[in-house]
MDTraj code that builds the backbone (N, CA, C; nanometers):
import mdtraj as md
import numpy as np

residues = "UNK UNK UNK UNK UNK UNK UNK UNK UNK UNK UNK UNK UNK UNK UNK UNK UNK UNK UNK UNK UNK UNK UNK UNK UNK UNK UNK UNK UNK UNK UNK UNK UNK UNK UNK UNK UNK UNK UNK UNK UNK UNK UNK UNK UNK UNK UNK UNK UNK UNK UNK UNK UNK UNK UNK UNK UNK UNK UNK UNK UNK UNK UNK UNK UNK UNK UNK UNK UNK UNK UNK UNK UNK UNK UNK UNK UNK UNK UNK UNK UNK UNK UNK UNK UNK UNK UNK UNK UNK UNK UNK UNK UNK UNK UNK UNK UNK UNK UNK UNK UNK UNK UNK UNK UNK UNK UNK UNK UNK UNK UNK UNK UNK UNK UNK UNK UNK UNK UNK UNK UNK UNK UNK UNK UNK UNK UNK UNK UNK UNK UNK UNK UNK UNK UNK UNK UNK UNK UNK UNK UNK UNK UNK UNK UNK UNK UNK UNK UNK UNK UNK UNK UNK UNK UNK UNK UNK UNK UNK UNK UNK UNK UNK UNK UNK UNK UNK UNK UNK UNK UNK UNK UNK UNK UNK UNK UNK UNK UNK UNK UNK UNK UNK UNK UNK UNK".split()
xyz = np.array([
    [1.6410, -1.1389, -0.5113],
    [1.5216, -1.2065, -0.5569],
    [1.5038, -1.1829, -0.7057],
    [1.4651, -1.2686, -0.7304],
    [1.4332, -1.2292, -0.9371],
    [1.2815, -1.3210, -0.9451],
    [1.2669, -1.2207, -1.0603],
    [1.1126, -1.2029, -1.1248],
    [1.0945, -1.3288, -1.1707],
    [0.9603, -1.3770, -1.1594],
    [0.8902, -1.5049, -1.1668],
    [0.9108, -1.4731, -1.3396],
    [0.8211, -1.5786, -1.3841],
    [0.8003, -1.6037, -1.5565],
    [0.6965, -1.4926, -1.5527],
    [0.7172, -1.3834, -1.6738],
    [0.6280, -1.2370, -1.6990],
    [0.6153, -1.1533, -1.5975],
    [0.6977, -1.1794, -1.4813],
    [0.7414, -1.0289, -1.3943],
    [0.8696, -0.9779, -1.4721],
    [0.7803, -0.8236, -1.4305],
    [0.9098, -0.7239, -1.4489],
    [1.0293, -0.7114, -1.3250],
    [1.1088, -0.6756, -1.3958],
    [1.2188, -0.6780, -1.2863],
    [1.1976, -0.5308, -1.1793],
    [1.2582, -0.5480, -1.0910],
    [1.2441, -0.4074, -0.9965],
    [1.2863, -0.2589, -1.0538],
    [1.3851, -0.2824, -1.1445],
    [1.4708, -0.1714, -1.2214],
    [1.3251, -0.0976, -1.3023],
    [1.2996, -0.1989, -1.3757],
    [1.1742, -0.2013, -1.4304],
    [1.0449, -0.1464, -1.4098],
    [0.9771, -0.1950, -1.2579],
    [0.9233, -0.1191, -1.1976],
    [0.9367, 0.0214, -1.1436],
    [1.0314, 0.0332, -1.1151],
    [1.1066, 0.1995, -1.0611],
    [1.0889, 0.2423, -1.1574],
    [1.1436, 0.2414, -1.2856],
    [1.1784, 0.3516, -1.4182],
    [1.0393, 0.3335, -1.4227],
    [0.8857, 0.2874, -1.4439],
    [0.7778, 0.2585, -1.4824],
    [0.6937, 0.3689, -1.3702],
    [0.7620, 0.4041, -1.3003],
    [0.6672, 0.4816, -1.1583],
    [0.7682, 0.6117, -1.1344],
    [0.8612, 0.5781, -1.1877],
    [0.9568, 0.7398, -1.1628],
    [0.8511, 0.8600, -1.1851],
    [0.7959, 0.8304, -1.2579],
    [0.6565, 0.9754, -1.2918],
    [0.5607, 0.9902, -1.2287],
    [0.5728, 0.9114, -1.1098],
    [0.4810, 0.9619, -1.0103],
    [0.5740, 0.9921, -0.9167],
    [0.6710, 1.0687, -0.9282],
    [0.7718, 1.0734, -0.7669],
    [0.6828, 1.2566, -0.8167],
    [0.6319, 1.2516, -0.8956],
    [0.5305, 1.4380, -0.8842],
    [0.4080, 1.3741, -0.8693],
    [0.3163, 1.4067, -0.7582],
    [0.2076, 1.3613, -0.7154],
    [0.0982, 1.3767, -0.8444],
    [0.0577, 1.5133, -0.9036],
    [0.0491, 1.5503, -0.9859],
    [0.0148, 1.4709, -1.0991],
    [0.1284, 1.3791, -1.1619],
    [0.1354, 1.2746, -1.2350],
    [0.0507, 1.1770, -1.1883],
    [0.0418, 1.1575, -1.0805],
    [-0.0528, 0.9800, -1.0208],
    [-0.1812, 1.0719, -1.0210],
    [-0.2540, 1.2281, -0.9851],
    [-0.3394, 1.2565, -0.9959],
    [-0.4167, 1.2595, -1.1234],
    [-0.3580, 1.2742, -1.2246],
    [-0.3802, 1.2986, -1.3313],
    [-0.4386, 1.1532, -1.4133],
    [-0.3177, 1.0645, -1.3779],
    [-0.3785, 0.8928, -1.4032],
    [-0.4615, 0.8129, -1.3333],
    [-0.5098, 0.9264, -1.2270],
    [-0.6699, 0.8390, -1.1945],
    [-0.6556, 0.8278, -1.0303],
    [-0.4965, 0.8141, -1.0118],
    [-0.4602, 0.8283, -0.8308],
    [-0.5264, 0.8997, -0.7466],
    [-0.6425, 0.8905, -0.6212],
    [-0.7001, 0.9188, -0.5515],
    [-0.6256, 0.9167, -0.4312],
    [-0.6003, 1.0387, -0.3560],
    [-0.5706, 1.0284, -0.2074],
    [-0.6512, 0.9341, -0.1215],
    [-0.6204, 0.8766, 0.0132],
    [-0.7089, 0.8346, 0.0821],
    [-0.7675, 0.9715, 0.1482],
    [-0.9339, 0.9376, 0.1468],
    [-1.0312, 1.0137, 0.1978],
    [-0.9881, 1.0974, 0.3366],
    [-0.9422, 0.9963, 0.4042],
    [-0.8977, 1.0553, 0.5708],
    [-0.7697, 1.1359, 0.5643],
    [-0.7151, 1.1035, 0.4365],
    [-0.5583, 1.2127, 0.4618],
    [-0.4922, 1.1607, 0.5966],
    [-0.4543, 1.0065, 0.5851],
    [-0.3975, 0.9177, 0.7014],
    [-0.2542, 0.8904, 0.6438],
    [-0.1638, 0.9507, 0.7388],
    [-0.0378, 0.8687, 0.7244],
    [-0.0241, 0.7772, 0.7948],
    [-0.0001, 0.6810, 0.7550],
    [0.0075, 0.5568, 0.8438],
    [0.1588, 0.5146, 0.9210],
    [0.1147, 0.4812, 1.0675],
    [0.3190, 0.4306, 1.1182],
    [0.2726, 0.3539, 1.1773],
    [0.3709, 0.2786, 1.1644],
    [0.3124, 0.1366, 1.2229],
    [0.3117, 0.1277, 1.3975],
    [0.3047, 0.2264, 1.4414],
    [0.2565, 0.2786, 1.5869],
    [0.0967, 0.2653, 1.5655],
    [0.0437, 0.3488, 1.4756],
    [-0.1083, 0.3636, 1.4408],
    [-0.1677, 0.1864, 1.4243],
    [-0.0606, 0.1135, 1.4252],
    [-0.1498, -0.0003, 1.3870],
    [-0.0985, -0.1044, 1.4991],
    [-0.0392, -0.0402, 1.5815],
    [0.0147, -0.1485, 1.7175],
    [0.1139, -0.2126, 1.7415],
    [0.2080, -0.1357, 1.6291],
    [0.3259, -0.2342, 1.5791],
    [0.4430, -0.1601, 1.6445],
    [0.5812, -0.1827, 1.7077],
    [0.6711, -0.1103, 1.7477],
    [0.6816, 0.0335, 1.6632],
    [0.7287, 0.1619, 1.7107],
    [0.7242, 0.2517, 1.6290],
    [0.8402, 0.2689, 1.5735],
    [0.9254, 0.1664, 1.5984],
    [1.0542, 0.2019, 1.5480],
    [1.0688, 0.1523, 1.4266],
    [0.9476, 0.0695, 1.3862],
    [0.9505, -0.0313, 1.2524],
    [0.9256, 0.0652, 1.1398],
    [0.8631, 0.2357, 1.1924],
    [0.8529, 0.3366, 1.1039],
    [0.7316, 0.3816, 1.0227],
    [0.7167, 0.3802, 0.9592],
    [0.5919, 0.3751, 0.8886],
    [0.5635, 0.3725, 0.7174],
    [0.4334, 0.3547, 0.6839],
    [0.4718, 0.3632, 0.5286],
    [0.4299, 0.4912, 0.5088],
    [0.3515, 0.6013, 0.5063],
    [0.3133, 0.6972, 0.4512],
    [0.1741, 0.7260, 0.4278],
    [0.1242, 0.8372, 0.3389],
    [-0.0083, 0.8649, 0.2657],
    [-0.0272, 0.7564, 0.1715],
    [-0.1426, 0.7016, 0.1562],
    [-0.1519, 0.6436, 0.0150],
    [-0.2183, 0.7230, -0.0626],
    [-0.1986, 0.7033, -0.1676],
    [-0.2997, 0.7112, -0.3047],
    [-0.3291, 0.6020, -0.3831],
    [-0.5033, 0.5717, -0.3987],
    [-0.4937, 0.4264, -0.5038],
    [-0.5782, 0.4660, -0.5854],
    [-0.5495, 0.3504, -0.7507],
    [-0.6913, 0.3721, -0.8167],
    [-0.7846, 0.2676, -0.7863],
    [-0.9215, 0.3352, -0.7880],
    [-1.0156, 0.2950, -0.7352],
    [-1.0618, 0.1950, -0.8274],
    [-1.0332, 0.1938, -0.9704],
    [-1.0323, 0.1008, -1.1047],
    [-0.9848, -0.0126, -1.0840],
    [-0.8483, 0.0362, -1.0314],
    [-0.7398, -0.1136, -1.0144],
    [-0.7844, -0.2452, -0.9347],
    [-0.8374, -0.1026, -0.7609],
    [-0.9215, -0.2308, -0.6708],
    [-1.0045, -0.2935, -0.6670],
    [-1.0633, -0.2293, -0.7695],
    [-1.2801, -0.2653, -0.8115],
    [-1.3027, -0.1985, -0.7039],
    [-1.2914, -0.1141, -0.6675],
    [-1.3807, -0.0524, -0.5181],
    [-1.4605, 0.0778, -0.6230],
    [-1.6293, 0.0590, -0.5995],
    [-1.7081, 0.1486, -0.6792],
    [-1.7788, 0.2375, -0.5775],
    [-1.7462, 0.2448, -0.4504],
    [-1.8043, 0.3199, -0.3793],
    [-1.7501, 0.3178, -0.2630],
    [-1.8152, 0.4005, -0.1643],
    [-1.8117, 0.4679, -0.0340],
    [-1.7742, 0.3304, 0.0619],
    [-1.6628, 0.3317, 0.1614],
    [-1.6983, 0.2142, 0.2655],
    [-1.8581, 0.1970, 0.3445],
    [-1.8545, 0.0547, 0.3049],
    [-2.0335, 0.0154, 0.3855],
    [-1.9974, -0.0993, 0.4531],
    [-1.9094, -0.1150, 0.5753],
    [-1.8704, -0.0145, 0.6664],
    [-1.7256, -0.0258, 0.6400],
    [-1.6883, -0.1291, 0.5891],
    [-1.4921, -0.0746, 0.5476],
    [-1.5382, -0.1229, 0.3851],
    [-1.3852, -0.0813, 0.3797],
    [-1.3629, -0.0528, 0.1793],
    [-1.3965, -0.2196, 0.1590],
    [-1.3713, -0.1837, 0.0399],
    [-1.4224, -0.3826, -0.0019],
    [-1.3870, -0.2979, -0.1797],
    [-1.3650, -0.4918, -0.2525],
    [-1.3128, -0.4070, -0.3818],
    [-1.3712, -0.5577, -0.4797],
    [-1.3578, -0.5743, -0.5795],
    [-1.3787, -0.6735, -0.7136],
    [-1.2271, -0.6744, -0.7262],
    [-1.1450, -0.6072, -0.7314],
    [-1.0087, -0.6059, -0.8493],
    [-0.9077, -0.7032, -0.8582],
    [-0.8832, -0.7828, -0.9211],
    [-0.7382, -0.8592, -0.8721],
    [-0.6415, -0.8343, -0.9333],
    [-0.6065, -0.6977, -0.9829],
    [-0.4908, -0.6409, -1.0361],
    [-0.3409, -0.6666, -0.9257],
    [-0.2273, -0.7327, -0.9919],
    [-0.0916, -0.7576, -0.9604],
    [0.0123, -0.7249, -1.0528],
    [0.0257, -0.6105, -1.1393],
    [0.1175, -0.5605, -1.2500],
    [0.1663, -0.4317, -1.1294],
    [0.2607, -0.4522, -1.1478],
    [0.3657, -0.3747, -1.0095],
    [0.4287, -0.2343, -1.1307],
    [0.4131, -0.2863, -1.3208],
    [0.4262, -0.1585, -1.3652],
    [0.3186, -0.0515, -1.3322],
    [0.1907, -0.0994, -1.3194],
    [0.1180, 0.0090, -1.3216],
    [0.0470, -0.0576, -1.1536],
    [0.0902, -0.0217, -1.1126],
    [0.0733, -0.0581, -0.8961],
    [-0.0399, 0.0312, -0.8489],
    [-0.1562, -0.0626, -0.8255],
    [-0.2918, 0.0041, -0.7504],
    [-0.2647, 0.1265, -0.6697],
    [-0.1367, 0.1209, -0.5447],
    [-0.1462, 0.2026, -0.4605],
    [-0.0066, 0.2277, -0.4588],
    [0.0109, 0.3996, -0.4785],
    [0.1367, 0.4584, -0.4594],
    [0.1500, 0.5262, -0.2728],
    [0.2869, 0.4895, -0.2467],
    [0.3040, 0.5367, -0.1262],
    [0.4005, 0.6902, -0.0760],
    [0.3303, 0.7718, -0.0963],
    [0.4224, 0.9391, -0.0315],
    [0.4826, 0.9313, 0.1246],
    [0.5737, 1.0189, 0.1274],
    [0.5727, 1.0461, 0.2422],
    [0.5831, 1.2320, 0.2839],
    [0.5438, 1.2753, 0.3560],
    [0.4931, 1.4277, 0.3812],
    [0.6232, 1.4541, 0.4171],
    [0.6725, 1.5723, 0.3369],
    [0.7866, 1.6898, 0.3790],
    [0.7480, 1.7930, 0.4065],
    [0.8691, 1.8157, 0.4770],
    [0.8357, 1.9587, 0.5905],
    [0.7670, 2.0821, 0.4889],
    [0.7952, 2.0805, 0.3951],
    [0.7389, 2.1900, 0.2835],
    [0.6313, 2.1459, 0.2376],
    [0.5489, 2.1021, 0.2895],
    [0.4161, 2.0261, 0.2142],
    [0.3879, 1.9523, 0.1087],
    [0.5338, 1.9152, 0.0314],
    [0.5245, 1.8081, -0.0813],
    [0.5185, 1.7093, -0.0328],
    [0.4838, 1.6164, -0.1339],
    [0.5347, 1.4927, -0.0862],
    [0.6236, 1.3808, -0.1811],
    [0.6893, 1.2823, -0.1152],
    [0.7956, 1.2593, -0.2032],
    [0.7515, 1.0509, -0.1999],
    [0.7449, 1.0611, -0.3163],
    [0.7058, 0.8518, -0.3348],
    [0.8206, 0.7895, -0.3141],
    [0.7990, 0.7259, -0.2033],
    [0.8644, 0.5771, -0.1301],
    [0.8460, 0.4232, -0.1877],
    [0.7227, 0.4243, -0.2074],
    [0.7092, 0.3418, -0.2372],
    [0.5825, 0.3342, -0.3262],
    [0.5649, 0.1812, -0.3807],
    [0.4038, 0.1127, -0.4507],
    [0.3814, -0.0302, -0.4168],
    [0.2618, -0.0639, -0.4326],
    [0.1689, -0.1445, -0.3050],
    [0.0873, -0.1985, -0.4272],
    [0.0573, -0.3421, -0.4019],
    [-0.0745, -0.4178, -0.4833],
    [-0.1218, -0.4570, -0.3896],
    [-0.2589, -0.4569, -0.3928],
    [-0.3485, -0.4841, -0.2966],
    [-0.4878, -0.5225, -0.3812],
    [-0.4915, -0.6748, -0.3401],
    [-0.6233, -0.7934, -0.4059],
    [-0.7102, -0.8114, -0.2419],
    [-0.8396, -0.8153, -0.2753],
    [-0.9365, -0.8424, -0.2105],
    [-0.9424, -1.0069, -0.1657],
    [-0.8969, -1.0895, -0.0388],
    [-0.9350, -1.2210, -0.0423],
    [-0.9976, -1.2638, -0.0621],
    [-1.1444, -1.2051, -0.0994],
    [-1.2703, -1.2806, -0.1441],
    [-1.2650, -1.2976, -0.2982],
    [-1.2445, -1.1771, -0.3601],
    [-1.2341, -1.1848, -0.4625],
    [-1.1133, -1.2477, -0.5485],
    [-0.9880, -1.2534, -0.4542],
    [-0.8835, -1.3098, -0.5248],
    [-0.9453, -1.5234, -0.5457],
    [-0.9998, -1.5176, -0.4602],
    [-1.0419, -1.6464, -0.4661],
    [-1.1104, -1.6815, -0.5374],
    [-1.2303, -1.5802, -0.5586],
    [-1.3536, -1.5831, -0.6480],
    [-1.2969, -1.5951, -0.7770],
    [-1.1737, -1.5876, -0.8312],
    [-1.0873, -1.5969, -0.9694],
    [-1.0177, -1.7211, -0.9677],
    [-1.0566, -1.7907, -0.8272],
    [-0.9994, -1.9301, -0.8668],
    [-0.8938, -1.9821, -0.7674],
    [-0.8260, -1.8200, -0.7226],
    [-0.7267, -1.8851, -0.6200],
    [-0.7019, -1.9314, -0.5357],
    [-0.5987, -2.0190, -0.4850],
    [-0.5919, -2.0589, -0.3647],
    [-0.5125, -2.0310, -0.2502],
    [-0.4040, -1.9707, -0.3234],
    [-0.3000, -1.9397, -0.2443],
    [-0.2807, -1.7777, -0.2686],
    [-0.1914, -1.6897, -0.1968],
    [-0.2219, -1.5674, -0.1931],
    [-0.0998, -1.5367, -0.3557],
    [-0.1397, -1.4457, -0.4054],
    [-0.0316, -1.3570, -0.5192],
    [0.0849, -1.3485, -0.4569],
    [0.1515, -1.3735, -0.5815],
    [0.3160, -1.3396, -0.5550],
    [0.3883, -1.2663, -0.6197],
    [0.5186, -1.1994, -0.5748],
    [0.5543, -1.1154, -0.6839],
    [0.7395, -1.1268, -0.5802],
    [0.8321, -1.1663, -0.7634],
    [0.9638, -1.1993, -0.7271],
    [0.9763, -1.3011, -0.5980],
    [0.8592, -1.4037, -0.5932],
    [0.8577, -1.5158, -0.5510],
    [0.7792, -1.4904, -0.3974],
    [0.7435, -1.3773, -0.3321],
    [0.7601, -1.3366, -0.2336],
    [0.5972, -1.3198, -0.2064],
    [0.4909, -1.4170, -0.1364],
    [0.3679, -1.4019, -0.1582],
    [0.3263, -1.2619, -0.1126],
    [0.2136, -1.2044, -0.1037],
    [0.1320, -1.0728, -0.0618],
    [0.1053, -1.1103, 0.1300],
    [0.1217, -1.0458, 0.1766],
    [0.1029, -1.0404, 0.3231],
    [-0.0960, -1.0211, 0.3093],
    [-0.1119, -1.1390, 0.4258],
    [-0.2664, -1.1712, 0.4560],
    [-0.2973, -1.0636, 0.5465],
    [-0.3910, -0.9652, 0.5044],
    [-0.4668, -0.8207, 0.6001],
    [-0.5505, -0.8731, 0.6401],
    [-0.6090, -0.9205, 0.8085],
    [-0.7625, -0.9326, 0.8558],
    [-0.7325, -0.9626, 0.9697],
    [-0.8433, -0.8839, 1.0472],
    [-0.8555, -0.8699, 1.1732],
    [-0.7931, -1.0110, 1.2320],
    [-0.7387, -0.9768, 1.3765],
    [-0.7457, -1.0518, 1.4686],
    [-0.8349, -1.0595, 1.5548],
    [-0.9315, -1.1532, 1.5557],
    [-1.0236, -1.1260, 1.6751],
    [-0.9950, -1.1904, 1.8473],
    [-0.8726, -1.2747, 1.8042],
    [-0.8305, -1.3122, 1.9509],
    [-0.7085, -1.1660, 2.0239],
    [-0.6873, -1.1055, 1.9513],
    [-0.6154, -0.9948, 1.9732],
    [-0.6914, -0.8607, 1.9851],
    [-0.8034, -0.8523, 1.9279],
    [-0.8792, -0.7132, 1.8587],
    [-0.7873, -0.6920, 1.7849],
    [-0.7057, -0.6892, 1.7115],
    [-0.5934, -0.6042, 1.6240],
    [-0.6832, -0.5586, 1.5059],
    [-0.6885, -0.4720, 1.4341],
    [-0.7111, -0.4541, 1.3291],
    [-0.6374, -0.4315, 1.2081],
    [-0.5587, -0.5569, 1.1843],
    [-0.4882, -0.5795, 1.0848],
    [-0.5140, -0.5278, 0.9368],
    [-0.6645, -0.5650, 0.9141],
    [-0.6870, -0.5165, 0.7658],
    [-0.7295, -0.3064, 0.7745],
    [-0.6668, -0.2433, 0.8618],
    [-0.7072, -0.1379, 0.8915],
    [-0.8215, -0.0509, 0.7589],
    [-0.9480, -0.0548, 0.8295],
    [-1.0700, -0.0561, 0.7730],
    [-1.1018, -0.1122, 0.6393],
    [-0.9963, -0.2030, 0.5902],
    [-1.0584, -0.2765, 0.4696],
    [-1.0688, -0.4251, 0.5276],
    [-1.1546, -0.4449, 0.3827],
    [-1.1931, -0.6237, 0.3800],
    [-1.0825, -0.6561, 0.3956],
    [-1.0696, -0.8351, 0.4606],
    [-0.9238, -0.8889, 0.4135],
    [-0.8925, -0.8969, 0.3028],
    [-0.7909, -0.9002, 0.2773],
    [-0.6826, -0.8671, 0.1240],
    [-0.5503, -0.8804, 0.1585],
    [-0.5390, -0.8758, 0.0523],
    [-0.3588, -0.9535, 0.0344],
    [-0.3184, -0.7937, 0.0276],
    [-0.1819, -0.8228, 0.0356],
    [-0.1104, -0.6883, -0.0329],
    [0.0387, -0.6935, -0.0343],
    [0.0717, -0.6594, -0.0826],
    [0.2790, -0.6107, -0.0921],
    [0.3110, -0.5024, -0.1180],
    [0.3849, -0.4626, -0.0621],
    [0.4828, -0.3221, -0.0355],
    [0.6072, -0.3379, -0.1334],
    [0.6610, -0.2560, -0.2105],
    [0.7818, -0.2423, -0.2430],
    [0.8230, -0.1118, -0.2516],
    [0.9327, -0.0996, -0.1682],
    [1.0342, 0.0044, -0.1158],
    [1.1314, 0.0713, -0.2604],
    [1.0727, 0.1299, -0.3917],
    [1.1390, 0.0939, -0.4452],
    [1.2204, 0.2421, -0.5100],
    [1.0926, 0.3526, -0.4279],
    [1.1618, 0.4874, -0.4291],
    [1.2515, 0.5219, -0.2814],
    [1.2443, 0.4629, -0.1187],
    [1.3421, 0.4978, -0.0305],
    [1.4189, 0.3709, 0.0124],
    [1.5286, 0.3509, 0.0395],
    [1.5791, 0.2279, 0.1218],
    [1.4939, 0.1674, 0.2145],
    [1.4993, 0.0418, 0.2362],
    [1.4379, -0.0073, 0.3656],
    [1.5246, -0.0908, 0.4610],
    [1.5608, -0.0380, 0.5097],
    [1.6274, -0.1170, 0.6004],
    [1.5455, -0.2378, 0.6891],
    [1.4258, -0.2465, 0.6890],
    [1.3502, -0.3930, 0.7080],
    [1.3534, -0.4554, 0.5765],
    [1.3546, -0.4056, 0.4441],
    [1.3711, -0.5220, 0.3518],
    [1.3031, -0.4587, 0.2434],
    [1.2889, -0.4913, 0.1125],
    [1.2608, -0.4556, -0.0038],
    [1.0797, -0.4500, 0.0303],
    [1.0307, -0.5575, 0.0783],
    [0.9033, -0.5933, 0.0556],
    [0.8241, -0.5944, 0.1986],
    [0.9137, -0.5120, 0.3220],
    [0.8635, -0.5163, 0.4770],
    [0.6633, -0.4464, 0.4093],
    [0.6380, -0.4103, 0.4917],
    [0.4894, -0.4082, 0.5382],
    [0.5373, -0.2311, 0.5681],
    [0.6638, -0.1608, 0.6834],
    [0.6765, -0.0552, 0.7455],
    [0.7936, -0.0292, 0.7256],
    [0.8536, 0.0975, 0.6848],
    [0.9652, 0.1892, 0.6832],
    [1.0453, 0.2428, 0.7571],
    [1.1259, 0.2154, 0.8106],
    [1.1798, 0.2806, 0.9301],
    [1.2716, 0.4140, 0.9210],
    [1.2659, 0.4083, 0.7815],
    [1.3474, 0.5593, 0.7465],
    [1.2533, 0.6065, 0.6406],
    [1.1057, 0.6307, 0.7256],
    [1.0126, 0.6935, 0.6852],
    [0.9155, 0.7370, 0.7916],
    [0.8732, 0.8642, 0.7751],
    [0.8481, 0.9173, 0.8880],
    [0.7194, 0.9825, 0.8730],
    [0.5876, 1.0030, 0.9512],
    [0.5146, 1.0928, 0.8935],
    [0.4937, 1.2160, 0.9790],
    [0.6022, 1.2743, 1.0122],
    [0.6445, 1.3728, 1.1483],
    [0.5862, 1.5023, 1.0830],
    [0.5968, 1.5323, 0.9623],
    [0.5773, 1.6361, 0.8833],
    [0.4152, 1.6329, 0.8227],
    [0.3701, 1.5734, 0.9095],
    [0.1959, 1.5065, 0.8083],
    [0.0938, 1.6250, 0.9105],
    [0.0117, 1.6637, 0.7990],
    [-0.0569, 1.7654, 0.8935],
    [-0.2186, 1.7486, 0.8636],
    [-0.2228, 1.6081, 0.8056],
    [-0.3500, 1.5633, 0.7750],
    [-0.4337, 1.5365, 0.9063],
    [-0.5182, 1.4633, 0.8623],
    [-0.6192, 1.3326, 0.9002],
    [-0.5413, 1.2662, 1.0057],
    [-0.6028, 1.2375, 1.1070],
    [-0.5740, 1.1175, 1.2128],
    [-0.6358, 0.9858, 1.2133],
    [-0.5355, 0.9131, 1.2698],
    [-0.5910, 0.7876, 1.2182],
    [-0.7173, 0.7597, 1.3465],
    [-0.7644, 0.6330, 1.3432],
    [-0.8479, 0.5825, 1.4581],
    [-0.7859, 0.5606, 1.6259],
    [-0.6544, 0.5475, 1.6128],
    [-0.5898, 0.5658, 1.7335],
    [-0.5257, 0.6939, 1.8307],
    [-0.5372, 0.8050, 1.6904],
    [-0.4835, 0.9594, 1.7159],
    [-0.3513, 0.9679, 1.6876],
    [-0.3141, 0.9078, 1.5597],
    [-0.1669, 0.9200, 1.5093],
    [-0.1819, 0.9489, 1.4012],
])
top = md.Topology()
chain = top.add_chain()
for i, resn in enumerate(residues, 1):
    res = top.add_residue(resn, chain, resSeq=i)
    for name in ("N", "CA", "C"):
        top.add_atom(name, md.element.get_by_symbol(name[0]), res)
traj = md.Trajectory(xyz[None], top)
């Protein structure tokens, strides 16, 4: 895949985030853990578990426009899509309590991405943002406790064997996570 007109290339992105593979570094630039200390696998969200999972996040709260507390899920203003500097970095928990970055994630609010005019969802290396929001003929809870929003994954610190831009990791694990549980007890 190659970069639209004023995307950076993936090489690009990686060397641009290599300084957060030390958590440390993303703390320092504003990176917030999620509150619950949730690793996420895509078991926790109903999805085969073999599809793996993505990890802890950390986001800035700047990037999303999110200025406060969920009332009753997150909700944000931001429509940041610069994949050099990527709203949400993705860890994954080692057995020694570090953690090591897999990946980075943009994530736009659908209300607000619209409220800027749009119509169609963000794209990046041609490849639109995957649509987050509930299913209500399923119960699924797709946008897991946020508003709907777009978002994309890129795999660009571990291999993915589902694909550069899957949603879940399968050679990512959060076996070693000694956080927060999610809403299902994973």
């Amino acid at each position: 895949m190659q970069p639209g007109a004023g995307e950076p290339t993936l090489a690009e992105v990686r060397a641009a985030t290599a300084r957060f593979m030390d958590v440390e570094a993303a703390l320092a630039d504003g990176y917030v853990s999620d509150p619950s200390n949730h690793c996420e696998t895509a078991a926790s969200t109903g999805r085969p578990a073999a599809d793996g999972a993505m990890g802890i996040h950390f986001f800035r709260p700047d990037l999303l426009g999110i200025s406060g507390p969920p009332d009753p899920r997150v909700d944000g203003t931001g429509t940041h899509t610069d994949f050099l500097t990527p709203a949400v970095l993705i860890y994954e928990p080692q057995a020694d309590g570090s953690l090591d970055l897999v990946a980075v994630e943009n994530l736009v609010f659908k209300a607000a991405w619209e409220a800027a005019g749009n119509a169609e969802p963000p794209r990046f290396h041609g490849v639109p943002y995957d649509l987050m929001e509930d299913d209500p003929a399923t119960e699924v809870d797709e946008a897991h406790t946020f508003e709907p929003h777009y978002d994309l994954h890129v795999w660009l610190h571990r291999d993915n064997p589902g694909g550069m831009f899957a949603q879940f990791n399968p050679a990512v694990t959060c076996t070693d996570h000694s956080g927060g549980q999610d809403a299902h007890g994973n």
